[in-house]
KOLFISE-377351 format. One record per atom (N, C-alpha, C): x negated, y negated, z negated; residue in one letter. Coordinates in steps of 0.05 Angstrom, whole numbers, padded with zeros to 5 digits, always signed. Example, Ala and Ser with C-alpha at 12.3 -4.5 7.8 and 13.67 -1.06 7.14 Angstrom:
! KOLFISE-377351
-00264+00114-00156A/-00246+00090-00156A/-00264+00066-00156A/-00257+00045-00142S/-00273+00021-00143S/-00258-00001-00157S/
//
This chain:
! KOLFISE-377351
+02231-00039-00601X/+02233-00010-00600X/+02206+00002-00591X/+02197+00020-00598X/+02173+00031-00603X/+02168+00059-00587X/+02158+00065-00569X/+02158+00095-00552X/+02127+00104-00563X/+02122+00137-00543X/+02105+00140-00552X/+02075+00132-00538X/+02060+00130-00546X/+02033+00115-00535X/+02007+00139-00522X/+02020+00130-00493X/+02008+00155-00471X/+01968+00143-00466X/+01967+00121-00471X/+01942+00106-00473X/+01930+00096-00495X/+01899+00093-00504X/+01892+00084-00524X/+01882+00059-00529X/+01887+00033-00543X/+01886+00017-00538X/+01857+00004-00526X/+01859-00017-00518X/+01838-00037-00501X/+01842-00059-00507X/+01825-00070-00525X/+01828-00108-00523X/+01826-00116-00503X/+01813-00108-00480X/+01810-00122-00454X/+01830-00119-00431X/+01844-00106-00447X/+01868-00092-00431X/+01894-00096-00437X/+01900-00092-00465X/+01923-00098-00473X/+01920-00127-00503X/+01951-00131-00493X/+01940-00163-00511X/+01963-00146-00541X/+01950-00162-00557X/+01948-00161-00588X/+01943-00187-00599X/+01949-00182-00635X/+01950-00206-00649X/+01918-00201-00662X/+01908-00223-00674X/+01889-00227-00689X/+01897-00246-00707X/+01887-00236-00735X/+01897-00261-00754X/+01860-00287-00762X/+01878-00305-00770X/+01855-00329-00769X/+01862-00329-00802X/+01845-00318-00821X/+01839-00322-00844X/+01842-00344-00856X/+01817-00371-00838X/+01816-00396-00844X/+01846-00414-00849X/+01867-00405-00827X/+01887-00418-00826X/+01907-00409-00835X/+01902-00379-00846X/+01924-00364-00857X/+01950-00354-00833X/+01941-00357-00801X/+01966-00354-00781X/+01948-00338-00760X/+01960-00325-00740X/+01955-00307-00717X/+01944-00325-00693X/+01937-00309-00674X/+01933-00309-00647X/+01938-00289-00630X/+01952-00302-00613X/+01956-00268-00591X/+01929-00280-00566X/+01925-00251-00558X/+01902-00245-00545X/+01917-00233-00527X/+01912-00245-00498X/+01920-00233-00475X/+01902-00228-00457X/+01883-00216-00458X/+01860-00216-00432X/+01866-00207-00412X/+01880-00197-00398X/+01897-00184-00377X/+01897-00212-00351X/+01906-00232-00366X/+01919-00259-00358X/+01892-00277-00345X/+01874-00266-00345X/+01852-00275-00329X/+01853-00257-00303X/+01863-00247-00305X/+01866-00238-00276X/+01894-00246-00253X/+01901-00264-00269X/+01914-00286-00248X/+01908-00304-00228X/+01910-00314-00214X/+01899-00329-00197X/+01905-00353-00204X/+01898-00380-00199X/+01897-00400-00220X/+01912-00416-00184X/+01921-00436-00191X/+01936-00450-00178X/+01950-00478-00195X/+01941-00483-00206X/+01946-00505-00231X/+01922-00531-00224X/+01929-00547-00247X/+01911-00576-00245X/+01879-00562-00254X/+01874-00580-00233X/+01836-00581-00234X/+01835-00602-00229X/+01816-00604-00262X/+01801-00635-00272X/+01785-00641-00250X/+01770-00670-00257X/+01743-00671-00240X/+01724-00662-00260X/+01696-00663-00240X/+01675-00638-00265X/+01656-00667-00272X/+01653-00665-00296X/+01638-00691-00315X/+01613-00705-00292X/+01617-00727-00299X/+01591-00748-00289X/+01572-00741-00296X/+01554-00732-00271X/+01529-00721-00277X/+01500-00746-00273X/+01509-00778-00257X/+01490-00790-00254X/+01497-00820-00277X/+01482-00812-00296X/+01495-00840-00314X/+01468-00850-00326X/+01470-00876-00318X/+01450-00888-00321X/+01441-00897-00345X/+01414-00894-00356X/+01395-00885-00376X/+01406-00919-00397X/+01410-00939-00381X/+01417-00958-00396X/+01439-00981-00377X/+01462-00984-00389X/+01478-00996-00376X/+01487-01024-00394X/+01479-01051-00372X/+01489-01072-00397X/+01518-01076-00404X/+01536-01058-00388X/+01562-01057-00395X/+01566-01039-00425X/+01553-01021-00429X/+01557-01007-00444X/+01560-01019-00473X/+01576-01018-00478X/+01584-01022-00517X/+01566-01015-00542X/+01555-00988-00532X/+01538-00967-00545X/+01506-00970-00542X/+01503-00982-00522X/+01478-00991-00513X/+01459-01013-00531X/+01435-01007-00536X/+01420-01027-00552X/+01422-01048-00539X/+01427-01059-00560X/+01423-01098-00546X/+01436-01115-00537X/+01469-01089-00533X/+01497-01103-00515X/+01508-01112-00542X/+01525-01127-00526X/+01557-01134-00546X/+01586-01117-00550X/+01583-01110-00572X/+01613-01095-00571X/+01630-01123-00568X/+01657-01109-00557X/+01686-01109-00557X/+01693-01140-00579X/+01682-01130-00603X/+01685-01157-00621X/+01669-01181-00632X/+01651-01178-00605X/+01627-01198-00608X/+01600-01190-00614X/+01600-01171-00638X/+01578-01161-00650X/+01559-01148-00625X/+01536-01151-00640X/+01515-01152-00622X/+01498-01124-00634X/+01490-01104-00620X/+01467-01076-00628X/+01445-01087-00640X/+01440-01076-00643X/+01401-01088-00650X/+01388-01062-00634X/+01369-01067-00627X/+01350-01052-00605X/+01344-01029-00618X/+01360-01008-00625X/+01351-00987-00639X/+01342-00966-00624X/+01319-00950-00639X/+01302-00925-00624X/+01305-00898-00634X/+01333-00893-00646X/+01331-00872-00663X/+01365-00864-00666X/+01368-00854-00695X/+01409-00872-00700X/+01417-00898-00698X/+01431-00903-00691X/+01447-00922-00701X/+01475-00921-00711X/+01481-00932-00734X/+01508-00922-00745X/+01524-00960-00751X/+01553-00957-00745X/+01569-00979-00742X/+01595-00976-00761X/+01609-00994-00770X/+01626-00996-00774X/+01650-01004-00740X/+01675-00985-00735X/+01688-00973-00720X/+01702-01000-00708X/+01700-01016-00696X/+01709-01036-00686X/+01733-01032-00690X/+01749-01010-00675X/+01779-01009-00684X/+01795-00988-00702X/+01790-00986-00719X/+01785-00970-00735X/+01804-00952-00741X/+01814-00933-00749X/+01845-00914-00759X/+01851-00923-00779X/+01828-00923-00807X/+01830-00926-00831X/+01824-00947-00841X/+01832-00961-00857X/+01822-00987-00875X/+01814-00986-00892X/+01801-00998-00917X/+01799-00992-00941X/+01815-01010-00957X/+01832-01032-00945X/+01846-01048-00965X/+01883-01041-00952X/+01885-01020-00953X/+01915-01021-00944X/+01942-01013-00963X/+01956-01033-00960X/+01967-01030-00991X/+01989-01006-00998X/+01998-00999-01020X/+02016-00976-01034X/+02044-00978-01015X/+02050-00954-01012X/+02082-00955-00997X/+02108-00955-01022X/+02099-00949-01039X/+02108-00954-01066X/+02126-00930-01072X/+02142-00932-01093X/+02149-00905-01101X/+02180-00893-01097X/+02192-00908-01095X/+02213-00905-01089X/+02225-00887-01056X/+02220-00859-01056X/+02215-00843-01041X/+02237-00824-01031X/+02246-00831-01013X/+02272-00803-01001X/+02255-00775-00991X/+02266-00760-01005X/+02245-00723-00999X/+02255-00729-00968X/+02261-00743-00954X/+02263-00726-00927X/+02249-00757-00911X/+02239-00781-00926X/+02227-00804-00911X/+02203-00814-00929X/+02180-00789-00939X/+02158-00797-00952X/+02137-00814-00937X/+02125-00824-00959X/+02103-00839-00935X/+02088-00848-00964X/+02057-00849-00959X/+02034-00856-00970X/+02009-00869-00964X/+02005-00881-00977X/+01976-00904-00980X/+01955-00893-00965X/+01943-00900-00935X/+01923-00887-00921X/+01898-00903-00929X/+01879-00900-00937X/+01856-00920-00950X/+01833-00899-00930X/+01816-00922-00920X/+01789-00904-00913X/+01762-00919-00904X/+01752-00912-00886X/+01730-00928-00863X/+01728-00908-00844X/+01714-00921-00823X/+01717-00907-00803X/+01683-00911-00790X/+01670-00898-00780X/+01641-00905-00770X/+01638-00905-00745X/+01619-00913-00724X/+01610-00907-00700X/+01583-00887-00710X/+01565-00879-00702X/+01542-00862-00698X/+01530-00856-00677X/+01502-00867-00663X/+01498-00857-00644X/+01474-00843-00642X/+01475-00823-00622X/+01450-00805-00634X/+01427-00815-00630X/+01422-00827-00597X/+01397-00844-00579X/+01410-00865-00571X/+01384-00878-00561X/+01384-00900-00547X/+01395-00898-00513X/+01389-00871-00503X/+01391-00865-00481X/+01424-00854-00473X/+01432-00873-00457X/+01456-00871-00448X/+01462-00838-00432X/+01441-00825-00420X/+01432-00805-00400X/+01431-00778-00412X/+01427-00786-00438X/+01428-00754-00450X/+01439-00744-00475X/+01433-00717-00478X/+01452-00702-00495X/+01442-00689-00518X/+01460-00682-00544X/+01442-00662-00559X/+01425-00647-00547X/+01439-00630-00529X/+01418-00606-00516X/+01401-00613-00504X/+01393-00639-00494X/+01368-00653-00478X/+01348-00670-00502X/+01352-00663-00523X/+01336-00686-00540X/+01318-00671-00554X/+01301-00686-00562X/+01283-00667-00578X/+01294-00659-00601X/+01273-00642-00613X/+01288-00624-00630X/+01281-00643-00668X/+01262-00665-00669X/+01260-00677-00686X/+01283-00699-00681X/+01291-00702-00660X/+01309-00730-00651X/+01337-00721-00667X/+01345-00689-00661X/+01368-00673-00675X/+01365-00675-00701X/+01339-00666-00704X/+01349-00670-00741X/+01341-00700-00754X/+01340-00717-00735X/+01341-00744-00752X/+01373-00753-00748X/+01388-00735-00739X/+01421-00740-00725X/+01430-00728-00750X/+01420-00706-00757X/+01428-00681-00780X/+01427-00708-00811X/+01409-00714-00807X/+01393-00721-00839X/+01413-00754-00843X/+01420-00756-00817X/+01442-00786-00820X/+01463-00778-00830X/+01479-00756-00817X/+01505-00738-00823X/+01497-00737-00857X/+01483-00725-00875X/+01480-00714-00887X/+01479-00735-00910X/+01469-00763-00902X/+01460-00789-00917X/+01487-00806-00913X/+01497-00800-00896X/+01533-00808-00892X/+01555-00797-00918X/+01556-00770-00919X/+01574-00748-00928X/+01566-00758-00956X/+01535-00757-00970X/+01529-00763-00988X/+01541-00796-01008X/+01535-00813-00980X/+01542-00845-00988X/+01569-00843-00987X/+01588-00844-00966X/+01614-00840-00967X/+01637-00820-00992X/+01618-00795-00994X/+01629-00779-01002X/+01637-00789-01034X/+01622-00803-01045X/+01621-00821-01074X/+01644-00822-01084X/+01659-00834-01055X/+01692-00857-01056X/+01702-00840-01049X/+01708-00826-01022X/+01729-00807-01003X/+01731-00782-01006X/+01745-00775-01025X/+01755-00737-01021X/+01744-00730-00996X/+01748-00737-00971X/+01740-00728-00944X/+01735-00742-00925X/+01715-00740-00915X/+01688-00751-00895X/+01680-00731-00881X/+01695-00732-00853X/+01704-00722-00831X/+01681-00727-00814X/+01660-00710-00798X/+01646-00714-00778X/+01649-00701-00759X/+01658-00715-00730X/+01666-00709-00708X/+01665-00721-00680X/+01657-00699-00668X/+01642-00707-00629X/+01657-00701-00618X/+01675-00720-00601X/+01681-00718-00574X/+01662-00721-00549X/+01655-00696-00540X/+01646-00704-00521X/+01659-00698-00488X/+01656-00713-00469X/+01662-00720-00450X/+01684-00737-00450X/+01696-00733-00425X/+01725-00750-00408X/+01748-00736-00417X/+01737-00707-00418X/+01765-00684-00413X/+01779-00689-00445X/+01757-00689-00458X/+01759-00691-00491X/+01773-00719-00501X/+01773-00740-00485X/+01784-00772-00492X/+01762-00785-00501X/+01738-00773-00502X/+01709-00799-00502X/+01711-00815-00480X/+01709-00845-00485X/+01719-00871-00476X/+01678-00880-00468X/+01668-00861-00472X/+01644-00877-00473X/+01623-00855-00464X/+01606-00854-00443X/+01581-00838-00437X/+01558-00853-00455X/+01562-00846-00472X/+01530-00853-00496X/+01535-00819-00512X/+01513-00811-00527X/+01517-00794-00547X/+01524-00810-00572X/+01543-00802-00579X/+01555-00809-00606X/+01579-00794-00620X/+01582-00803-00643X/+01600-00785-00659X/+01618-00802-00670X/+01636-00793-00693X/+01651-00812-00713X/+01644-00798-00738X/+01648-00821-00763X/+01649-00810-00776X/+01677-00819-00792X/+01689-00805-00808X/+01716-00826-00813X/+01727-00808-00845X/+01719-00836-00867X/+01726-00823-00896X/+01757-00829-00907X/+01766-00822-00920X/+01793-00823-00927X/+01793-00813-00958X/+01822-00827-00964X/+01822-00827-00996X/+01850-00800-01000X/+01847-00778-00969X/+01867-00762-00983X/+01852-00743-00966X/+01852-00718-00974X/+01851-00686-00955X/+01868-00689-00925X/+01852-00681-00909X/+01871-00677-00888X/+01888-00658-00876X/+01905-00643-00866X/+01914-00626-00868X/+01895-00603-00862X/+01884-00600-00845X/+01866-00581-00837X/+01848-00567-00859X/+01834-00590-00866X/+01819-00586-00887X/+01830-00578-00912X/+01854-00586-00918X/+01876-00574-00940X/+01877-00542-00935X/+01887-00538-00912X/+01896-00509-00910X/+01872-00491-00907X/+01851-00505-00899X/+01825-00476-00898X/+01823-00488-00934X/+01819-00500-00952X/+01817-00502-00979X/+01824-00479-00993X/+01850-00485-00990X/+01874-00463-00990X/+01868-00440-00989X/+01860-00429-00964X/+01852-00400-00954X/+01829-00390-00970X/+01809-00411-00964X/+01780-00406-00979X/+01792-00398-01017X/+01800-00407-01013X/+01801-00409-01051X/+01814-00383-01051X/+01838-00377-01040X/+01852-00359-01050X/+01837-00320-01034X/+01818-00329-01011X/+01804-00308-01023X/+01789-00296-01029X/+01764-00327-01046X/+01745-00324-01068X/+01754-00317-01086X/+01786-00322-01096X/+01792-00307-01127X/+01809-00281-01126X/+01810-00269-01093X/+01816-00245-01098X/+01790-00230-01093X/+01770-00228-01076X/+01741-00215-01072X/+01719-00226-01083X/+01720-00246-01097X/+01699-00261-01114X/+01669-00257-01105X/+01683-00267-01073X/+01661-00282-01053X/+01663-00299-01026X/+01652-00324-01025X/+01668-00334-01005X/+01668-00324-00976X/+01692-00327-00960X/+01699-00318-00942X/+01675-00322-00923X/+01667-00345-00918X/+01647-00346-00893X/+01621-00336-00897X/+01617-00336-00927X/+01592-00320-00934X/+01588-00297-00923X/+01615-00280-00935X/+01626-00253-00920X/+01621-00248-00900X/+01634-00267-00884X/+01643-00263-00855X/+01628-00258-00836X/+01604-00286-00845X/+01575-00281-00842X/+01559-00263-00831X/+01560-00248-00848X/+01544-00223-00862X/+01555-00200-00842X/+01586-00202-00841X/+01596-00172-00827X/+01588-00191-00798X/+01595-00207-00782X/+01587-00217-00761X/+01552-00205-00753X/+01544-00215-00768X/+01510-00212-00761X/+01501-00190-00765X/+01524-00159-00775X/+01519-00134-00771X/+01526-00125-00750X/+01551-00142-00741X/+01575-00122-00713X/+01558-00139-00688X/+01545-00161-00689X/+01535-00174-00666X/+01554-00177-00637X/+01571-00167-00634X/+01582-00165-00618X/+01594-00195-00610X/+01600-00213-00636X/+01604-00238-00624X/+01589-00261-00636X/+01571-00248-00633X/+01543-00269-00640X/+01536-00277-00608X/+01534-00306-00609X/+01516-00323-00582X/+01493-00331-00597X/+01484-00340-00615X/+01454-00353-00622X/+01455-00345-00652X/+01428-00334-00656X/+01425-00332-00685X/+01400-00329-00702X/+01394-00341-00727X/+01369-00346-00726X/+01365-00333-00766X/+01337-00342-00774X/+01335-00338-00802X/+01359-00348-00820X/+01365-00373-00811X/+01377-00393-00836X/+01406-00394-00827X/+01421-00394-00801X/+01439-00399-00778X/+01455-00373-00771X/+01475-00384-00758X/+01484-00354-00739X/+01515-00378-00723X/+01511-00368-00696X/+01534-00382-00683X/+01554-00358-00664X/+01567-00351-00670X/+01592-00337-00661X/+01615-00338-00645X/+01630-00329-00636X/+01657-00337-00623X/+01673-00321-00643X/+01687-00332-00667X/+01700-00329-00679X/+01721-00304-00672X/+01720-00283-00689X/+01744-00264-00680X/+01777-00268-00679X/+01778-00290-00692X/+01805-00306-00682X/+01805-00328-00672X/+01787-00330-00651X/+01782-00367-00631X/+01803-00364-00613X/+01817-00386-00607X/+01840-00401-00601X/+01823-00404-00564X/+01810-00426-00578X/+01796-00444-00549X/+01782-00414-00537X/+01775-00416-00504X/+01765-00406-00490X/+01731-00389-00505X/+01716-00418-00508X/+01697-00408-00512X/+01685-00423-00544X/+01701-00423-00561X/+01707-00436-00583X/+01684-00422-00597X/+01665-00428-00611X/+01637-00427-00632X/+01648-00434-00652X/+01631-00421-00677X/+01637-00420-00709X/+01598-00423-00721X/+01597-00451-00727X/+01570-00448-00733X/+01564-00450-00762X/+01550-00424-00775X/+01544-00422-00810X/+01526-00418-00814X/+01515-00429-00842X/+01489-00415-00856X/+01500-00392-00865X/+01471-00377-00865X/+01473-00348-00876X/+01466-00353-00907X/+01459-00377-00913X/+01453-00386-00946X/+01481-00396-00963X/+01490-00384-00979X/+01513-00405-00986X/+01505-00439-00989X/+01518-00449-00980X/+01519-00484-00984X/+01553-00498-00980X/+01546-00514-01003X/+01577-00525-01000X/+01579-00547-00986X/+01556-00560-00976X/+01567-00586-00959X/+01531-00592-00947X/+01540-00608-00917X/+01519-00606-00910X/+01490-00624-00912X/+01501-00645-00942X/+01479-00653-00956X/+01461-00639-00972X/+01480-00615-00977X/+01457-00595-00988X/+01436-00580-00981X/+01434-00581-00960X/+01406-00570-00933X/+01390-00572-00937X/+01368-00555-00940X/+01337-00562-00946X/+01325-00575-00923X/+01303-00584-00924X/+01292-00590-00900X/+01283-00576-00873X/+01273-00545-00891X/+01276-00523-00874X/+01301-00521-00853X/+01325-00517-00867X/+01357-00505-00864X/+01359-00530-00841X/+01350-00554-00841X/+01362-00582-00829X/+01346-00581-00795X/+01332-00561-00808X/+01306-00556-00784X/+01318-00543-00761X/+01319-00516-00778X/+01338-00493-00769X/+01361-00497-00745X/+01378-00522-00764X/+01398-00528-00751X/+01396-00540-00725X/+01380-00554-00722X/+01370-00570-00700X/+01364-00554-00676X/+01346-00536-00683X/+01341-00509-00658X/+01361-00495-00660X/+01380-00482-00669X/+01405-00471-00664X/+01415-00486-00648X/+01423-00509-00659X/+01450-00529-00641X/+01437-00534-00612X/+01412-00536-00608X/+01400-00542-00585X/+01399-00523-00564X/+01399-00502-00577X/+01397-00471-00557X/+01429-00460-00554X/+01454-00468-00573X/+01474-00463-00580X/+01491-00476-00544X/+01481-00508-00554X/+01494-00526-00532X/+01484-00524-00511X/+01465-00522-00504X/+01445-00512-00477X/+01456-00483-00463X/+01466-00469-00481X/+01485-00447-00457X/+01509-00457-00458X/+01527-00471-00477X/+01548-00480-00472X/+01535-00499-00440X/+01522-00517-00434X/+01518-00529-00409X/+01510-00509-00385X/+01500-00486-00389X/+01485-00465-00371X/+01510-00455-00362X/+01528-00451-00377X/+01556-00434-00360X/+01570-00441-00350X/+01578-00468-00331X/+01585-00470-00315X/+01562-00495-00291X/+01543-00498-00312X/+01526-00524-00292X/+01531-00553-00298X/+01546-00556-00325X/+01548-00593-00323X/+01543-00591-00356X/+01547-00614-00364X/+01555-00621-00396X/+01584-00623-00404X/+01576-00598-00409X/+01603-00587-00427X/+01616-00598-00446X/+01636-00606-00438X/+01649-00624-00463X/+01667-00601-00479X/+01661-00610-00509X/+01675-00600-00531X/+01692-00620-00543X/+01711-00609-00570X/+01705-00630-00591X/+01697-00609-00614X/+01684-00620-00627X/+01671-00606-00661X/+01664-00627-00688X/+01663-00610-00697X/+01666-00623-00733X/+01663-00608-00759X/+01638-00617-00773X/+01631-00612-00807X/+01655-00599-00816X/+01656-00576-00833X/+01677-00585-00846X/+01661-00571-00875X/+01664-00576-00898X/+01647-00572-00926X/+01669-00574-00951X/+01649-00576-00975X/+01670-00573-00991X/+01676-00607-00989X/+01702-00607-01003X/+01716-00640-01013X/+01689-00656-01027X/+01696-00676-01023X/+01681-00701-01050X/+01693-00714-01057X/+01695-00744-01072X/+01696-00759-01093X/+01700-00743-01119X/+01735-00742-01123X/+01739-00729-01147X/+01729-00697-01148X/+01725-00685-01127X/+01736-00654-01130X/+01696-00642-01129X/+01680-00679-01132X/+01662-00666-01130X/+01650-00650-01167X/+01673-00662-01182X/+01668-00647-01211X/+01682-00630-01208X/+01690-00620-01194X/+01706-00591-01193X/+01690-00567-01186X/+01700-00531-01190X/+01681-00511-01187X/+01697-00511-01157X/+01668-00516-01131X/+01683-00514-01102X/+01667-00489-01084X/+01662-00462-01100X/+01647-00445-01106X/+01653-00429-01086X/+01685-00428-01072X/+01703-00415-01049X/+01694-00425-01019X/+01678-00457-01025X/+01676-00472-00993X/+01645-00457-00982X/+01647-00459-00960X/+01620-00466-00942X/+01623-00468-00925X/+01598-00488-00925X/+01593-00503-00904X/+01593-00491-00867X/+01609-00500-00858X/+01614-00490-00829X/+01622-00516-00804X/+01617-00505-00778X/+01618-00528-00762X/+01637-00505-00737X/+01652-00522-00723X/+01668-00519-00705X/+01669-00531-00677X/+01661-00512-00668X/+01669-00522-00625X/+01686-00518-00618X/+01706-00533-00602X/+01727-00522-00592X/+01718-00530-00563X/+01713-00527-00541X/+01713-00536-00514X/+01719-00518-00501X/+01751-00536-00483X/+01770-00531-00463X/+01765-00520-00442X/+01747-00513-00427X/+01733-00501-00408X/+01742-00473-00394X/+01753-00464-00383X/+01769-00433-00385X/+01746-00416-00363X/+01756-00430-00338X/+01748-00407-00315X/+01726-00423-00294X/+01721-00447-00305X/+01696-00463-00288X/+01700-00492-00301X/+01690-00512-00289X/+01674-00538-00292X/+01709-00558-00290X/+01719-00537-00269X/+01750-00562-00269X/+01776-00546-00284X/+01773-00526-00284X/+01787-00512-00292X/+01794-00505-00327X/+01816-00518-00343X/+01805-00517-00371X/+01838-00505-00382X/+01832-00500-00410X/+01853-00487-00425X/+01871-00505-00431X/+01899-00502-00431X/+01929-00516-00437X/+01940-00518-00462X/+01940-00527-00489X/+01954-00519-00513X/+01974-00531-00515X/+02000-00508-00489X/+02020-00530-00487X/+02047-00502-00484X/+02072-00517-00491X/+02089-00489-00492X/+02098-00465-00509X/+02087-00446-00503X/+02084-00426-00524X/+02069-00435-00545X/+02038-00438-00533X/+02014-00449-00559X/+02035-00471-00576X/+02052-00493-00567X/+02063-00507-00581X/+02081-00511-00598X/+02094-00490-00595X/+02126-00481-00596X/+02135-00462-00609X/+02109-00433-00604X/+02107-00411-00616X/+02082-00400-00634X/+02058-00399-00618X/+02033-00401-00636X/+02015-00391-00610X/+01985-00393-00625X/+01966-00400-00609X/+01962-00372-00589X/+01949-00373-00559X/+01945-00350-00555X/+01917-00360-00529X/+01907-00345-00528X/+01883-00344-00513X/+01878-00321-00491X/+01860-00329-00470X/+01869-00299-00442X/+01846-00288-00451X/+01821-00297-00440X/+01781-00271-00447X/+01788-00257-00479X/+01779-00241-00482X/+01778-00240-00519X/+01754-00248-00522X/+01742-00253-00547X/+01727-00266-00561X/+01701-00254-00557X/+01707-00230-00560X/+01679-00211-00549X/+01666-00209-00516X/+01686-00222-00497X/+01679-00236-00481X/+01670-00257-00474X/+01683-00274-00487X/+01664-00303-00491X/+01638-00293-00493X/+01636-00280-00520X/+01610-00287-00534X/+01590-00272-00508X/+01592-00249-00502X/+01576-00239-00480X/+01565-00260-00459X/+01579-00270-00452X/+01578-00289-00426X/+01559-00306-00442X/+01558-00320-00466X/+01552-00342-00465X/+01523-00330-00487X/+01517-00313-00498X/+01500-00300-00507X/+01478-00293-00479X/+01498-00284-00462X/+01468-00278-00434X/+01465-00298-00423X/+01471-00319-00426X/+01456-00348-00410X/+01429-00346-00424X/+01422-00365-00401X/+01388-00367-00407X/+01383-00389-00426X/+01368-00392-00446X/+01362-00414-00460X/+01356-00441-00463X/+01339-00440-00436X/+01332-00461-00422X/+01352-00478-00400X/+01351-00508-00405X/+01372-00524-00402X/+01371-00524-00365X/+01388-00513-00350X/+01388-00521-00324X/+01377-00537-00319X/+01376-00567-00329X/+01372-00593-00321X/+01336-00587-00318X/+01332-00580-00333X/+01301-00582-00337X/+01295-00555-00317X/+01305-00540-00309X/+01298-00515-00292X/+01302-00530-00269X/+01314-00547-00260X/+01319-00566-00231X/+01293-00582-00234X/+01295-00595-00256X/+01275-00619-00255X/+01266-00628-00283X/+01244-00615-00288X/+01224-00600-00316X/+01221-00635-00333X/
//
């Protein structure tokens, strides 16, 4: 039931829905709800003394993983096949004989390790900026090699404890598969359906009105632009795009690969500035499809990257996707245009090196 409206609205004041294009579903926005007083679980705040080389470490040049295998002394990437892997590539047919309500299908894939350095101690945002794009140019020589066989070749960072990283090294996964995954299905979905009603892709668009309204722009450059999405879920959730169309992120010039590297560096460096530690996220590529769909017109995708990190109101303090978010649909307390403020006025420069250059 509906009265009459003695006030004019306030995103910061009154909570509302926002729709998420990408996913085709809402978000309620409650910003009000930061002005609760918090009385709930507080994490511990990430390990800040970790030593530059540990012979326990798995990840470490020179150690032994888990299954005997031994590193080789690397000074740069190093990329592995996943000791324990999700995906296989020899796993056999569930066959056809199928009840609509007890389906099940053939998972085929590989699974990778990736690590960025040698140095147990540091982070994208602490590395140099050629060290990043030789991280970029692996991703890109991955997606390419993999992409041949696997519809989808998934690249994705957990970073920290909070996130379920089992390991203080920088590293990633990479993990190909011989079917779409749902995620990636449903932004397909979205993307396609509304390149063929505006006959232009969405992020291109989106792009473009973003880097006019600025309002939720945190870093942004010639080739780049990184945002807090006007329908972000997570606290302080980033949307990172070229302003060039590209359908996948083998297609990057060397310039664009450059680009990227100083974005993500300045991007993650206030993600660590706003509360004082290494901010754990998780994030992930997402582009157009490959194997088969790479003869297909995939003219609706571009190329985009995703942060999601849990982080709400300090270093112990992080967001819940539990309950309502689970049960009912997603909802978030700051609005988006708060995020981005906050994390737009951090300083550029990495704390760590303002302590100790």
């Amino acid at each position: 039931m509906s009265g009459k409206q003695d006030v004019s609205f306030d995103p910061k004041e009154h909570q509302h829905l926002r729709y998420n294009p990408l996913r085709d579903s809402w978000v309620l926005v409650s910003a009000h709800r930061m002005k609760r007083p918090w009385a709930g679980q507080v994490e511990r705040p990430p390990e800040e003394h970790i030593p530059r080389y540990d012979p326990n470490n798995p990840l470490c040049p020179g150690n032994k993983r888990a299954n005997g295998k031994g590193n080789p002394d690397y000074d740069s990437t190093f990329v592995f096949e996943n000791d324990f892997p999700a995906l296989q590539p020899d796993a056999p047919d569930t066959g056809s004989d199928q009840d609509p309500l007890f389906q099940s299908k053939a998972a085929r894939g590989v699974c990778k390790v990736m690590c960025f350095h040698p140095w147990s101690d540091i982070t994208l945002p602490l590395m140099k900026k050629e060290e990043v794009v030789k991280v970029i140019d692996k991703w890109a020589e991955l997606v390419e090699e993999l992409g041949t066989i696997y519809p989808w070749v998934q690249i994705f960072e957990n970073k920290g404890a909070m996130m379920g990283c089992s390991n203080p090294h920088p590293h990633c996964q990479v993990w190909a598969s011989n079917f779409l995954p749902n995620e990636p299905a449903l932004s397909d979905r979205c993307q396609r359906a509304y390149y063929q009603k505006h006959g232009e892709p969405m992020l291109l668009q989106y792009a473009k009105r973003e880097a006019e309204k600025k309002e939720r722009v945190v870093v942004e450059s010639s080739d780049w632009l990184a945002v807090v999405p006007y329908w972000a879920t997570w606290p302080y959730q980033t949307l990172l795009l070229p302003r060039r169309h590209v359908l996948r992120i083998s297609d990057l010039t060397t310039e664009e690969r450059e680009g990227l590297a100083a974005i993500m560096k300045r991007l993650l460096t206030k993600y660590d500035n706003l509360f004082e530690v290494s901010f754990p996220y998780s994030m992930g590529w997402h582009g157009a499809p490959t194997g088969p769909y790479l003869k297909e017109d995939n003219s609706h995708w571009q190329l985009h990257a995703h942060y999601y990190p849990p982080l709400l109101r300090s270093a112990t303090v992080k967001k819940f996707m539990v309950g309502y978010e689970m049960l009912a649909q997603e909802q978030r307390d700051l609005t988006p245009e708060q995020a981005a403020e906050k994390l737009r006025n951090l300083p550029e420069e990495h704390y760590k090196n303002q302590i100790d250059p």
